[in-house]
KESEFI-66735 format. One record per residue (C-alpha): x, y, z. Coordinates in steps of 0.001 Angstrom, whole numbers. Example, Ala and Ser with C-alpha at 12.3 -4.5 7.8 and 13.67 -1.06 7.14 Angstrom:
BEGIN
<r east="12300" north="-4500" up="7800"/>
<r east="13670" north="-1060" up="7140"/>
% end
This chain:
BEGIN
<r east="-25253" north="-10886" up="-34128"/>
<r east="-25265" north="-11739" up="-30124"/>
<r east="-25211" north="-9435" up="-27800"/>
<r east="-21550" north="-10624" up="-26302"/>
<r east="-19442" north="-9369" up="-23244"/>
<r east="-15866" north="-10629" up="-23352"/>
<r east="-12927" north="-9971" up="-20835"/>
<r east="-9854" north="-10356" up="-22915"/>
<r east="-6801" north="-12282" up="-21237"/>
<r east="-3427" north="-14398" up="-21766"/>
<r east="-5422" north="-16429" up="-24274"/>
<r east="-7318" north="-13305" up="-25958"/>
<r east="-6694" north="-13720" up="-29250"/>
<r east="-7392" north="-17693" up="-29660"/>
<r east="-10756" north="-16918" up="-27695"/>
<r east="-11358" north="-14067" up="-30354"/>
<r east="-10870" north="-15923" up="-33353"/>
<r east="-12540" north="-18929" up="-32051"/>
<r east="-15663" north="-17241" up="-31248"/>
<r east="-16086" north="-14897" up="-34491"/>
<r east="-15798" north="-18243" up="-36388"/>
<r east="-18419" north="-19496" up="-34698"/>
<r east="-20442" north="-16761" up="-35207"/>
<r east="-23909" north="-18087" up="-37316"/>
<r east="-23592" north="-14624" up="-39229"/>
<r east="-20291" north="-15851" up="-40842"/>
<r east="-22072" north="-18896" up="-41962"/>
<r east="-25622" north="-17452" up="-43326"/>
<r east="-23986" north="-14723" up="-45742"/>
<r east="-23894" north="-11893" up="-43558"/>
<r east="-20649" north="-12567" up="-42416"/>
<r east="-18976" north="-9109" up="-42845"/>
<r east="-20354" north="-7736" up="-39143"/>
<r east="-18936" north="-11221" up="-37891"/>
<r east="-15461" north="-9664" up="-39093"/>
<r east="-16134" north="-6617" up="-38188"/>
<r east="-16817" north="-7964" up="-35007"/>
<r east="-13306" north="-10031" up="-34889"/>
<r east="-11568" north="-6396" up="-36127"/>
<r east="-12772" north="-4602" up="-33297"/>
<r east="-11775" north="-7177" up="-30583"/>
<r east="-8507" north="-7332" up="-32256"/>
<r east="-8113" north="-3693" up="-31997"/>
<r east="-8938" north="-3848" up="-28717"/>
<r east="-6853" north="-6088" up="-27568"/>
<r east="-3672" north="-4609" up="-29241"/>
<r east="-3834" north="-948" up="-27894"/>
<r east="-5055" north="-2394" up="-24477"/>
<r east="-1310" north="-4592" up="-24495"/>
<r east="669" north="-1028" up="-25937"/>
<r east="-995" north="773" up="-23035"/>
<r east="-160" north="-1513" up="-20283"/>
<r east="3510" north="-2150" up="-22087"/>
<r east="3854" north="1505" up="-22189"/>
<r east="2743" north="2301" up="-18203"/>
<r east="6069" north="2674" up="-16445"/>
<r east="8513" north="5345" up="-14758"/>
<r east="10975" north="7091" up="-17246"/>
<r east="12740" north="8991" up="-15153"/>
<r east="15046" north="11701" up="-16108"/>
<r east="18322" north="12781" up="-13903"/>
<r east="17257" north="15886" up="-12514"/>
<r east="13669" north="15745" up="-12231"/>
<r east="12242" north="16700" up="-8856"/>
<r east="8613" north="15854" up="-7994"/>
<r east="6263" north="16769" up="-4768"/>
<r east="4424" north="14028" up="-3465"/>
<r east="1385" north="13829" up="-1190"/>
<r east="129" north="11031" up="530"/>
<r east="-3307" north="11085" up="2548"/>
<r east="-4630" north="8310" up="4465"/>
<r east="-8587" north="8743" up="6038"/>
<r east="-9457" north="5924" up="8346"/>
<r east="-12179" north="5054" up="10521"/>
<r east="-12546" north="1764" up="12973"/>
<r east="-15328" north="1348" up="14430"/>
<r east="-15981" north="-1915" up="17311"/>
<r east="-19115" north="-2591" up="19482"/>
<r east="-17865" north="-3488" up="23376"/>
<r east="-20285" north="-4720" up="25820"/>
<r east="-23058" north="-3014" up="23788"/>
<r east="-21064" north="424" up="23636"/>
<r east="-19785" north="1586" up="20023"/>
<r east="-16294" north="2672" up="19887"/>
<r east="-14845" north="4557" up="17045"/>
<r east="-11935" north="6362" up="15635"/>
<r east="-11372" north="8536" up="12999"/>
<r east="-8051" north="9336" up="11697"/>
<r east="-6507" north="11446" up="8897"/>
<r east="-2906" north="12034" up="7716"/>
<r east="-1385" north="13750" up="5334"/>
<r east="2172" north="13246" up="4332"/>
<r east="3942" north="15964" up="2021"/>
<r east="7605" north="14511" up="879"/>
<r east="10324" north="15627" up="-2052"/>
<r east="11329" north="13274" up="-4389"/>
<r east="15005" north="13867" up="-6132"/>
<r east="16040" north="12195" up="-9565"/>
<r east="19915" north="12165" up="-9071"/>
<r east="20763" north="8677" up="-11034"/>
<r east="19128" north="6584" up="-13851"/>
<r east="20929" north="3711" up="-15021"/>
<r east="20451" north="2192" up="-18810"/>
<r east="17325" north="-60" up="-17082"/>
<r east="15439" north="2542" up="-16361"/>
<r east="15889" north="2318" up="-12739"/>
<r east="16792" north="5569" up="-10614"/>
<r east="18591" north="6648" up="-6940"/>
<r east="16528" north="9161" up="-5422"/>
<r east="16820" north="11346" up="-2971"/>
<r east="13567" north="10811" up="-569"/>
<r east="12621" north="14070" up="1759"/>
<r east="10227" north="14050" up="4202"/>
<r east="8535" north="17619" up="4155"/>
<r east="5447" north="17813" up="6446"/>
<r east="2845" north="16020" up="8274"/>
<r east="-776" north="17180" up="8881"/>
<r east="-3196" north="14717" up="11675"/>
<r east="-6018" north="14468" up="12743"/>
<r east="-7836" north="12467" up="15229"/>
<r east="-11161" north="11871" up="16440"/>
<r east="-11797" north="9316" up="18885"/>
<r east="-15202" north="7769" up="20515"/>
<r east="-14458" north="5845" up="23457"/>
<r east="-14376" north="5671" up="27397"/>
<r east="-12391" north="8857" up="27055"/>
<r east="-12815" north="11234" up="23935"/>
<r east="-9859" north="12276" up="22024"/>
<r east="-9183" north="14851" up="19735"/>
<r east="-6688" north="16857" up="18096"/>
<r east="-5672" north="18596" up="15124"/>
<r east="-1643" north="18994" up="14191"/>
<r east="-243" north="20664" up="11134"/>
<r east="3690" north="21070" up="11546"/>
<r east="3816" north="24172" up="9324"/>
<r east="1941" north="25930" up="12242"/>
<r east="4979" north="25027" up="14451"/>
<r east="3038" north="24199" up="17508"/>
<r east="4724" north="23614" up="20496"/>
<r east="2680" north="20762" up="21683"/>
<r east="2904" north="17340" up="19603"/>
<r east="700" north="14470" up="19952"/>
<r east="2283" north="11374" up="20106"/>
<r east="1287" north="9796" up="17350"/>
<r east="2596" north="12267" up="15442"/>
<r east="5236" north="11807" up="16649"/>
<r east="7577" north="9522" up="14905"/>
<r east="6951" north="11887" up="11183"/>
<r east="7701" north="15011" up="13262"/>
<r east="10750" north="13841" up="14498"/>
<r east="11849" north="12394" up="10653"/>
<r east="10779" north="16245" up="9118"/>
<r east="13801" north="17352" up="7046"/>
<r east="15761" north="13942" up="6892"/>
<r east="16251" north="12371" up="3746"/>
<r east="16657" north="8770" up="3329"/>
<r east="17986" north="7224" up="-928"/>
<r east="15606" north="4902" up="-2741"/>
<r east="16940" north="3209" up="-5901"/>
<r east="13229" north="2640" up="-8037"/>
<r east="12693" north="585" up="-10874"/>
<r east="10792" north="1226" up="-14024"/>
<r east="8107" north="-832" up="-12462"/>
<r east="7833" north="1482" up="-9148"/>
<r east="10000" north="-1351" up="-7003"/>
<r east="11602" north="-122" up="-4684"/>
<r east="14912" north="-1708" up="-4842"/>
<r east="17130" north="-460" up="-2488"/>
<r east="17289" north="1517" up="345"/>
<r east="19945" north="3661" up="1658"/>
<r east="19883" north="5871" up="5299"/>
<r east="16966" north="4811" up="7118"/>
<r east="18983" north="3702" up="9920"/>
<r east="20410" north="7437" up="10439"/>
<r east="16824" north="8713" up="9999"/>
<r east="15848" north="6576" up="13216"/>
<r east="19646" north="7532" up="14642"/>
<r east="18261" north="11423" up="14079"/>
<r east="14943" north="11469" up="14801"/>
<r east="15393" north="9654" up="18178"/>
<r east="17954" north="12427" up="18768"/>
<r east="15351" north="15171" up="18346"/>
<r east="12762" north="13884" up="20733"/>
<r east="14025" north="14956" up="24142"/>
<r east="13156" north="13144" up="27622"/>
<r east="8870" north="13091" up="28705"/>
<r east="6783" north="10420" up="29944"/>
<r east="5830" north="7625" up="26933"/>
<r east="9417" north="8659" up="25424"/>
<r east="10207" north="5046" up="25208"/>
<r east="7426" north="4310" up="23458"/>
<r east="7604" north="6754" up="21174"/>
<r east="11011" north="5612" up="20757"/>
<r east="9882" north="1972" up="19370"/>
<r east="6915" north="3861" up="16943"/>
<r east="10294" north="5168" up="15149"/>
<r east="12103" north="2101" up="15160"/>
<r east="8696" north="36" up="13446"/>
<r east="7452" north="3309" up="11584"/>
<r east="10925" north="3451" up="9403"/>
<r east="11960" north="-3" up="9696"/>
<r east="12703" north="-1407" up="6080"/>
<r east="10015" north="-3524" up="5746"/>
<r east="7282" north="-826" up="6750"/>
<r east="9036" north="1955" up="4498"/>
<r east="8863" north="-689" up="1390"/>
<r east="5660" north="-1354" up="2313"/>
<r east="4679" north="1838" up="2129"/>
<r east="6198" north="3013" up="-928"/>
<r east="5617" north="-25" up="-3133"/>
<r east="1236" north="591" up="-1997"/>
<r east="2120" north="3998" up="-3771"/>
<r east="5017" north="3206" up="-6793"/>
<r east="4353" north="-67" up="-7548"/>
<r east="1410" north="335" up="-9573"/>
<r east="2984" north="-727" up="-13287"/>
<r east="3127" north="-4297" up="-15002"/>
<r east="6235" north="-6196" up="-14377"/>
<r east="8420" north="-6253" up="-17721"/>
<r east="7664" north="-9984" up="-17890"/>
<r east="3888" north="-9727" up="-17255"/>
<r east="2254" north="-11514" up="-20536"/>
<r east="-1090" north="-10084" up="-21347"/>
<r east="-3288" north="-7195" up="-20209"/>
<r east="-3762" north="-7633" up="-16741"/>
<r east="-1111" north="-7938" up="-14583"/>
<r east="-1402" north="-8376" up="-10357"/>
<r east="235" north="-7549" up="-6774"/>
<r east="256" north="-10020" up="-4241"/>
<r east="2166" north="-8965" up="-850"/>
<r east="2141" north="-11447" up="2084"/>
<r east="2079" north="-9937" up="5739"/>
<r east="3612" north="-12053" up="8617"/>
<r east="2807" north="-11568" up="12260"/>
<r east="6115" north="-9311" up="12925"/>
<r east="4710" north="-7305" up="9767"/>
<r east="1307" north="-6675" up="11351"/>
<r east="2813" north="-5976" up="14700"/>
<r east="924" north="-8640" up="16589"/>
<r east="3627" north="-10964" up="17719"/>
<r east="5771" north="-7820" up="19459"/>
<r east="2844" north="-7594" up="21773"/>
<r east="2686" north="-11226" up="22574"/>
<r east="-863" north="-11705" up="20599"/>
<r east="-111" north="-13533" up="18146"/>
<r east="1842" north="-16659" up="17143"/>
<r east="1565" north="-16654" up="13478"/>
<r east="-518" north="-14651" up="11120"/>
<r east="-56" north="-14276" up="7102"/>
<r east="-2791" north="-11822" up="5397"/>
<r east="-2681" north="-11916" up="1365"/>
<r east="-3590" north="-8697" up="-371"/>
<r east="-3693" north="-9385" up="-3698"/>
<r east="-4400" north="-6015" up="-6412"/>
<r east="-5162" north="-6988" up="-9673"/>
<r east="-4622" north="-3890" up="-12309"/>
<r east="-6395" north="-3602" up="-15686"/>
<r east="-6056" north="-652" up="-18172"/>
<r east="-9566" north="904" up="-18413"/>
<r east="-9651" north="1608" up="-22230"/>
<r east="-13138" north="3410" up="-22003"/>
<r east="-11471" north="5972" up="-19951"/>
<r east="-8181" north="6222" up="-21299"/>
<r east="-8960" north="8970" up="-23858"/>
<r east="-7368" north="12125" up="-22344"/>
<r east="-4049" north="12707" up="-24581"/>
<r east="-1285" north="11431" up="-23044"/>
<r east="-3656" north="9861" up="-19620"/>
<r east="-3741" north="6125" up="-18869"/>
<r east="-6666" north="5201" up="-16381"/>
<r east="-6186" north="1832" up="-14924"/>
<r east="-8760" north="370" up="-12626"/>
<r east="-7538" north="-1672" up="-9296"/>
<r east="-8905" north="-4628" up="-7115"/>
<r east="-7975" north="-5400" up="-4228"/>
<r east="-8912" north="-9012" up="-2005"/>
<r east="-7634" north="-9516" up="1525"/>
<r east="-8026" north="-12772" up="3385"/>
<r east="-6081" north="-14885" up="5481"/>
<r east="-3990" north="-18028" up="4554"/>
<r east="-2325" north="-19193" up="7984"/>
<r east="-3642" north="-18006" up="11213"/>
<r east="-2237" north="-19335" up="14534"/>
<r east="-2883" north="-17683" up="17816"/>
<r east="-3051" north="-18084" up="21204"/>
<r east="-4310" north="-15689" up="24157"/>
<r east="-2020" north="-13299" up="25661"/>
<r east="-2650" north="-13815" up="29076"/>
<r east="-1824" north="-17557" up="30260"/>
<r east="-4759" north="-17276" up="32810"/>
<r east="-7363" north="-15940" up="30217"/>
<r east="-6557" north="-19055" up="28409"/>
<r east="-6491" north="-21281" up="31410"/>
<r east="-9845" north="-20353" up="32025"/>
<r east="-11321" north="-20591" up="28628"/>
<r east="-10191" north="-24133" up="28541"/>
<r east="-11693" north="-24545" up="31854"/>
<r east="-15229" north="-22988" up="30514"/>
<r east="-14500" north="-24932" up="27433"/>
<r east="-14681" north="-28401" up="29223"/>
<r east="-10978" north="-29064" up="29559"/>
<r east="-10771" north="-29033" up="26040"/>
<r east="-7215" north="-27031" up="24965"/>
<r east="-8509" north="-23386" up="23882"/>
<r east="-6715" north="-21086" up="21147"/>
<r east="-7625" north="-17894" up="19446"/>
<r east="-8464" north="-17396" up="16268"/>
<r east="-7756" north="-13819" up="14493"/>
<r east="-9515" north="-13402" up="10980"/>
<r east="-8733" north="-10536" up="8680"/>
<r east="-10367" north="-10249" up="6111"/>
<r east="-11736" north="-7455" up="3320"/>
<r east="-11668" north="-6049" up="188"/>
<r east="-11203" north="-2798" up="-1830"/>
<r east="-11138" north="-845" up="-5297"/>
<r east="-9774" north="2305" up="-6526"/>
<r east="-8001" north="3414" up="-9843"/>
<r east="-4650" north="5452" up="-11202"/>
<r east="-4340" north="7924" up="-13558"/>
<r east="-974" north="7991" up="-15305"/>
<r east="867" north="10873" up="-17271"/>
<r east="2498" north="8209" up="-20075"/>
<r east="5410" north="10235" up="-21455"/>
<r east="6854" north="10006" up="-17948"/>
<r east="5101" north="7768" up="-16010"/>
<r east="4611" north="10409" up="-13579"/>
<r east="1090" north="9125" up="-10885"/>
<r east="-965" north="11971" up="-11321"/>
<r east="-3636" north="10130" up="-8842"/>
<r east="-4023" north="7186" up="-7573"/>
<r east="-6840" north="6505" up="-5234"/>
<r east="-8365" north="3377" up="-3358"/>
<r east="-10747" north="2487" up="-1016"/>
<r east="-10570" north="-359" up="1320"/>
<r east="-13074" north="-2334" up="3855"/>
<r east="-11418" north="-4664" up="6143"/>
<r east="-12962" north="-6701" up="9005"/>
<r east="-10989" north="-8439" up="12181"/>
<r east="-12176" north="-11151" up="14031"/>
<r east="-11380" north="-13109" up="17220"/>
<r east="-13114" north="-16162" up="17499"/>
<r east="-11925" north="-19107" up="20424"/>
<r east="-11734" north="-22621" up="18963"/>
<r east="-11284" north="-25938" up="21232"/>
<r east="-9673" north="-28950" up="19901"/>
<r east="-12586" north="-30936" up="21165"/>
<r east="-15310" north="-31580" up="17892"/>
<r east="-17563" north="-32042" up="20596"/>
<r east="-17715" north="-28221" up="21093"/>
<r east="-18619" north="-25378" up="19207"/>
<r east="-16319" north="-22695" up="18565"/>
<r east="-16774" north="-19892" up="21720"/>
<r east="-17850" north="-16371" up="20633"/>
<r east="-15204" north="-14280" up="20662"/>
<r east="-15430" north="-10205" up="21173"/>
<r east="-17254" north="-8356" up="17925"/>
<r east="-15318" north="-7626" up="14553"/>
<r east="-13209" north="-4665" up="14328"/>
<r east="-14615" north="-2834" up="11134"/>
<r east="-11609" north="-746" up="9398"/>
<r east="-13006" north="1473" up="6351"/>
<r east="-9822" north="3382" up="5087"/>
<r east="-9569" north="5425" up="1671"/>
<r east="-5552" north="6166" up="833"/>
<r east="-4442" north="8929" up="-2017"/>
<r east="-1119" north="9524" up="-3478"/>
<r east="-228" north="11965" up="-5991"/>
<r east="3027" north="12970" up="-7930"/>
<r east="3334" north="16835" up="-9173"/>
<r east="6342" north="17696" up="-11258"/>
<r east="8005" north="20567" up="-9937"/>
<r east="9550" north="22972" up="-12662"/>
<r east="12848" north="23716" up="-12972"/>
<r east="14177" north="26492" up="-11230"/>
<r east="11927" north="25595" up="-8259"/>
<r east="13502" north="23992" up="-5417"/>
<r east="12445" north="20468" up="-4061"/>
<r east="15263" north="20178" up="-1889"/>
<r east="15341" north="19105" up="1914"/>
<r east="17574" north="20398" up="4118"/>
<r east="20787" north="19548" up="3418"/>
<r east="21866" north="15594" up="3777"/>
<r east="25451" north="14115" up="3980"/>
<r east="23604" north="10155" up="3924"/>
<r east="26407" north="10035" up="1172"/>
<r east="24525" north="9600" up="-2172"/>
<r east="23114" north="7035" up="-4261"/>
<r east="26259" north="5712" up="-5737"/>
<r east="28305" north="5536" up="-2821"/>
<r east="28694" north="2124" up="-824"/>
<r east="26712" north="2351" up="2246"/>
<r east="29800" north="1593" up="4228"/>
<r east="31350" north="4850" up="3209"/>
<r east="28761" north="6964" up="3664"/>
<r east="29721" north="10228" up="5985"/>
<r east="27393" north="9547" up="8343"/>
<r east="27228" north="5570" up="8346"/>
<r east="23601" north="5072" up="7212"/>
<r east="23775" north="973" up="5927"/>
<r east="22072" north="-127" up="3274"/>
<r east="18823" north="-1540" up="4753"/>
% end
């Protein structure tokens, strides 16, 4: 028989059947390793649709899990023939409360943040460096530290669905309320001010959360494979609040598939990940109204706009505890590159060269542990009102967001 290699999607079966038929062996007499062939596909393709119909949360009320996030990135830019690069790691410890599970599957949680650990190395006109742990309770804080110093101890309510959505959201605006609160008066206050406000703004916590939950098949996903797709806007990437950008949407797209070769631990699911970045819209203009007046000028007359490209890709893959759904890892690596390029409206002209790509390699990890019972997960104590109640009774007036 052929040496075959088949990937096995929404129309599996009929490609399957159709090719085993086909088969010469199951026409010259020999036809049992055709069938053979046709049981083994089959097989294949049923316990890789159980796994991926199995691979969700089942939460239980009660259960209380410690999760750590870590994020290593490095950027890297050549300027005028000089490299600049930065290095930066964090490390986010948070509690995660089952109070609530509803007859869907989906849960209210009680979300704690515990403790940040960052570091930064920085290559530039001016070296930076630091190291901050907030267990060591130092007395000096770097500000980009900042806005997750400031949240320490505050819990915010996250309603999650079987499929790691993250549904609702209940409290953030008393987190920013209380974390503002903490910070005192210095120079750059203000600015640390607006890190809070974009840090745990809803879209950015979502964001967040769903790169880490949202890693399970949707309950209407047909098939084996299922996919992600998230588009960013301008506001989401931050460019337009610093008058940079007009428009920009990025797609990442993550496509999932169960990786049955590994998948062999009892009770384990390993389920590999792709991700693609690229843009689909991209409108922008230069900052400075002079800047531009004189690239049109060097340009010819011809109007002059700037062109930002994002671009990239990435892998990684999840292991999943299946009785409960619980992530016990789930690790991927991304390599994204930026570019500026200036673009006349003349066809006459060439596009301009713009200033060199900024090269972002950045490798995230997230992990659930189950905490037994008897141990304490809890945060200090928080009066956001709890998952059930409306958001407009909540003690301390933290809206549903």
């Amino acid at each position: 028989m052929k040496n075959l290699e088949l990937r096995i999607e929404k129309e599996e079966l009929k490609i399957v059947v159709g090719l085993a038929i086909s088969l010469p062996s199951l026409r010259d007499g020999t036809g049992r390793r055709g069938y053979k062939f046709l049981i083994c596909c089959v097989s294949l393709l049923l316990y890789s649709n159980a796994m991926a119909d199995s691979l969700k949360f089942k939460f239980a009320p009660g259960d209380k899990y410690s999760l750590v996030s870590v994020t290593e990135q490095k950027l890297s830019r050549v300027i005028d023939g000089n490299e600049w690069s930065a290095e930066q790691t964090t490390h986010l410890e948070c509690d995660l409360n089952v109070e609530e599970v509803d007859e869907n599957g989906a849960a209210w949680t009680r979300y704690t943040y515990k403790r940040v650990i960052m570091k930064l190395r920085s290559k530039d006109q001016r070296d930076q460096k630091f190291d901050f742990d907030s267990d060591a309770n130092e007395s000096k804080i770097p500000i980009p530290v900042m806005p997750f110093q400031m949240a320490l101890g505050e819990s915010i309510y996250l309603r999650i669905t079987p499929q790691g959505r993250i549904d609702k959201i209940n409290g953030l605006q008393f987190l920013i309320t209380s974390a503002k609160s903490k910070m005192g008066s210095f120079p750059g206050a203000d600015m640390v001010s607006r890190n809070i406000e974009r840090q745990f703004d809803e879209p950015a916590v979502r964001r967040t959360l769903e790169d880490q939950f949202a890693v399970f098949p949707d309950s209407n996903n047909e098939g084996t494979i299922w996919t992600r797709k998230e588009v960013l806007s301008s506001a989401d990437l931050s460019y337009a609040k610093m008058g940079q950008v007009e428009e920009v949407n990025i797609v990442f797209e993550k496509t999932f598939r169960p990786n049955t070769d590994k998948s062999v631990q009892s009770g384990i699911s390993v389920v590999d990940v792709n991700l693609i970045v690229q843009p689909e819209v991209v409108y922008t203009r230069a900052s400075n109204p002079r800047r531009l007046a004189s690239q049109s000028e060097a340009a010819g007359g011809a109007s002059t706009k700037t062109i930002r490209e994002i671009s990239g890709d990435g892998a990684g893959q999840i292991e999943i505890e299946n009785a409960t759904g619980r992530i016990i890892n789930n690790k991927m690596t991304r390599d994204m590159v930026e570019r500026v390029k200036l673009a006349t409206q003349s066809q006459m002209l060439r596009p301009m060269s713009g200033p060199e790509p900024i090269i972002t390699h950045k490798v995230t990890t997230f992990q659930m542990t189950k905490i037994a019972e008897g141990k304490s997960a809890e945060g200090e104590t928080s009066h956001i009102g709890g998952p059930a109640k409306p958001a407009d009774t909540n003690e301390k007036g933290a809206p549903s967001t």
